[in-house]
C-alpha positions in Angstrom: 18.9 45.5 -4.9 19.8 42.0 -5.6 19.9 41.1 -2.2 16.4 41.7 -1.8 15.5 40.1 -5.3 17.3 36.9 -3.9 15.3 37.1 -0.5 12.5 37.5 -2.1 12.6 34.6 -4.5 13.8 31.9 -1.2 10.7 33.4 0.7 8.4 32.8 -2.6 9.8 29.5 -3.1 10.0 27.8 0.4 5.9 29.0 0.3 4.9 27.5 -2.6 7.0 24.3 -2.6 5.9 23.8 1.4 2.2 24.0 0.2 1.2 20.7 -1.6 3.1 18.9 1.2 2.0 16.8 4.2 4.0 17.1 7.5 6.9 14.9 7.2 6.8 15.9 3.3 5.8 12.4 1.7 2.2 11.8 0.4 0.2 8.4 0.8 -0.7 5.9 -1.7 -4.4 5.4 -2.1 -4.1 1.5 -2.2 -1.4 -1.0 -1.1 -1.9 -4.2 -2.1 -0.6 -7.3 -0.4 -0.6 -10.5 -2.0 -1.4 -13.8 0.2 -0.7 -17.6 -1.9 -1.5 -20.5 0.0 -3.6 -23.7 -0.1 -7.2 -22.7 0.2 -8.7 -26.3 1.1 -6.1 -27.5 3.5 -7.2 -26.8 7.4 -5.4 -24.0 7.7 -5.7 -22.8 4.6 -9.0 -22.3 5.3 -8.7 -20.7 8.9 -5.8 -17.8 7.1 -8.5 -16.9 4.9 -11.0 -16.2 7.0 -8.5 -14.4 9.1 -6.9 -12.2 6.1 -10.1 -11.3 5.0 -11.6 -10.2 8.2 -8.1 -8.2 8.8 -8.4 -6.6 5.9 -12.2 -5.8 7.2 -11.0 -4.4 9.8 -8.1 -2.1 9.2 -10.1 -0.6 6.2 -12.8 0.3 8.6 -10.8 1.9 11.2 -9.8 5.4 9.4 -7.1 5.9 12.1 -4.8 2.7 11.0 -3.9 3.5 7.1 -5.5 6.8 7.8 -7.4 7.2 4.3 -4.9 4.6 1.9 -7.4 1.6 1.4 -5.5 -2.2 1.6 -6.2 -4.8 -0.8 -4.9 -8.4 -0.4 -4.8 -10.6 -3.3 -5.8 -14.0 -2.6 -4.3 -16.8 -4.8 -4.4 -20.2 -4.5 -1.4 -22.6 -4.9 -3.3 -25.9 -4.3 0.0 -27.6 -2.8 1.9 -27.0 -5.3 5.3 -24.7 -5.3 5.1 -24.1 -9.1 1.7 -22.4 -8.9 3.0 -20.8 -6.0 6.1 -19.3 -7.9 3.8 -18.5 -10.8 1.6 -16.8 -8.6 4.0 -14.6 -7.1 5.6 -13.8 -10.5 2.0 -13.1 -11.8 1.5 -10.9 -8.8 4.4 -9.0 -9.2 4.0 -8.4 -12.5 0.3 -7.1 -12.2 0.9 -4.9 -9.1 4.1 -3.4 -9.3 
């Protein structure tokens, strides 16, 4: 009788723990946000920009690349300078992690 109380508990357990799962048993975040610092009025400051925001355009719109998680880049500007660009990475990590 216990026997059958054991292989009835696995088989009630493997059901209900295999339910809420995906396929490869992780779930995706619903946003993953990337942070970009950089000089915004240098050259090619100014060409990245363009080119991370229209990126970002683009894989949002195309369902089959993130495949519903949503990316958000977080523009900051250093204006040439490494200590705003430290402080902006710190800040970023601080706020998104």
């Amino acid at each position: 009788m216990n026997v059958v109380w054991i292989i009835v508990s696995c088989i009630v357990c493997f059901g209900v723990c295999s339910d809420g799962l995906s396929g490869n048993g992780t779930s995706r975040p619903a946003v993953v946000n990337v942070g970009a610092i950089f000089t915004f009025d240098s050259t090619i400051g100014r060409a990245a920009k363009i080119a991370i925001q229209e990126a970002v355009k683009d894989v949002n719109s195309n369902s089959s690349v993130l495949q519903g998680t949503k990316l958000v880049v977080q523009l900051q500007n250093s204006n040439c300078s490494g200590f705003l660009g430290m402080v902006g990475g710190t800040l970023f990590t601080v706020h998104f992690l």
